[in-house]
N, C-alpha and C positions, 0 to 999 in steps of 0.2 A: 492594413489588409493582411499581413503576413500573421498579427495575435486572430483575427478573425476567423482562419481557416485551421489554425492549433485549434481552439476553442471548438469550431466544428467538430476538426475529430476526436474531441475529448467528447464533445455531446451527441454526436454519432457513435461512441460508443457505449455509452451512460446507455442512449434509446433501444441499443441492441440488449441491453444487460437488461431493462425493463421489460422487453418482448419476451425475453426467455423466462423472466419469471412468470409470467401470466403463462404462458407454453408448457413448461415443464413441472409439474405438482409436485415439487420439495419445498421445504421450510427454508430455502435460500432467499436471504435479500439481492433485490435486484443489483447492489453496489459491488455486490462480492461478485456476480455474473459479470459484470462491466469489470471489475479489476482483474480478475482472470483472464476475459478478453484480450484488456489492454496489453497486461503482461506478456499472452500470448503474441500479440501483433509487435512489440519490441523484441522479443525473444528472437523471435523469426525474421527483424528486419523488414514486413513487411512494412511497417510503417517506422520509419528511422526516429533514434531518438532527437534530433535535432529539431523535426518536423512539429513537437508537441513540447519542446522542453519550454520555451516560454513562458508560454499559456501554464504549465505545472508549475513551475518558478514560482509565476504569481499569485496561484490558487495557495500554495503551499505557505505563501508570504502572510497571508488572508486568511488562513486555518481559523488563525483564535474566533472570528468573527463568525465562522461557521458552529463554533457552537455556542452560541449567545443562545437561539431558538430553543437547546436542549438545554439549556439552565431555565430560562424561562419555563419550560413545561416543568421541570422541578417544581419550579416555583408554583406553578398552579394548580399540580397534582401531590401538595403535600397534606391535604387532608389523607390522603389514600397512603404515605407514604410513613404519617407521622407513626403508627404504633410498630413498623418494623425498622426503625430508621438504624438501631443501632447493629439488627447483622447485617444490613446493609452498608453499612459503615467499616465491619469487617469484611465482608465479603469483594469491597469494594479493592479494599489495602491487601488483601491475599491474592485475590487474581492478578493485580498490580504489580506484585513482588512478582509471581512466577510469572506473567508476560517480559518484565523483564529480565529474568534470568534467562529464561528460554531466547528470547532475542540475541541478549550477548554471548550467550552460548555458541550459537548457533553462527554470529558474528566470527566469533571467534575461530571458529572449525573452517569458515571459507576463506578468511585471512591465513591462517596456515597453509589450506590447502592454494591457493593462488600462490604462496610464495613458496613453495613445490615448485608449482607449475613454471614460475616462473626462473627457479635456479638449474629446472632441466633442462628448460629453452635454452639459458646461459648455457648450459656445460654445453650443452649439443652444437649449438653455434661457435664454442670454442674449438669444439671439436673437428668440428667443418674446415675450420679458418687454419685448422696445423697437419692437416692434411694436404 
């Protein structure tokens, strides 16, 4: 019962990220509407991460098999695909590179900055304690 009601609110929020795209006229996918939400309701605590890590756990376990469907349409849209396939092939390994770089980038700036965060906690709490 307990994966049942994760699962809910993971599709309780999916349903909201779909309402707002029919709602709102930008070229947003409904998934991105839902991941923001989500984000936002952990952020805030409104909905603890506890209450949904399962259900993520598992989804996340299960990925590869989420894109089967989009190979498959590869497959059935390569008449349409076959005369651009090779900058598609580059464009593919570029955006690739710089999705990564930019991720551990950006990795890396909040690993710094948390271990800031966390050697001023220390000093200050030293500070406290010799007083």
């Amino acid at each position: 019962m307990k994966y049942a009601r994760q699962f809910g609110i993971i599709l309780a929020v999916t349903f909201v990220g779909e309402v707002l795209r029919y709602c709102i006229p930008l070229p947003i996918p409904a998934s991105i509407y839902g991941l923001v939400i989500m984000l936002g309701l952990l952020a805030s605590k409104i909905v603890p991460v506890k209450s949904v890590k399962g259900a993520g756990s598992f989804l996340i376990e299960v990925m590869s098999l989420m894109f089967i469907p989009a190979g498959v349409g590869l497959m059935i849209s390569w008449n349409a695909i076959r005369d651009i396939w090779l900058p598609l092939i580059f464009i593919i390994i570029i955006t690739t590179v710089v999705v990564m770089v930019v991720t551990g980038r950006i990795t890396q700036r909040v690993i710094v900055q948390d271990g800031k965060k966390n050697k001023e906690s220390v000093t200050e709490s030293n500070g406290r304690k010799d007083k």
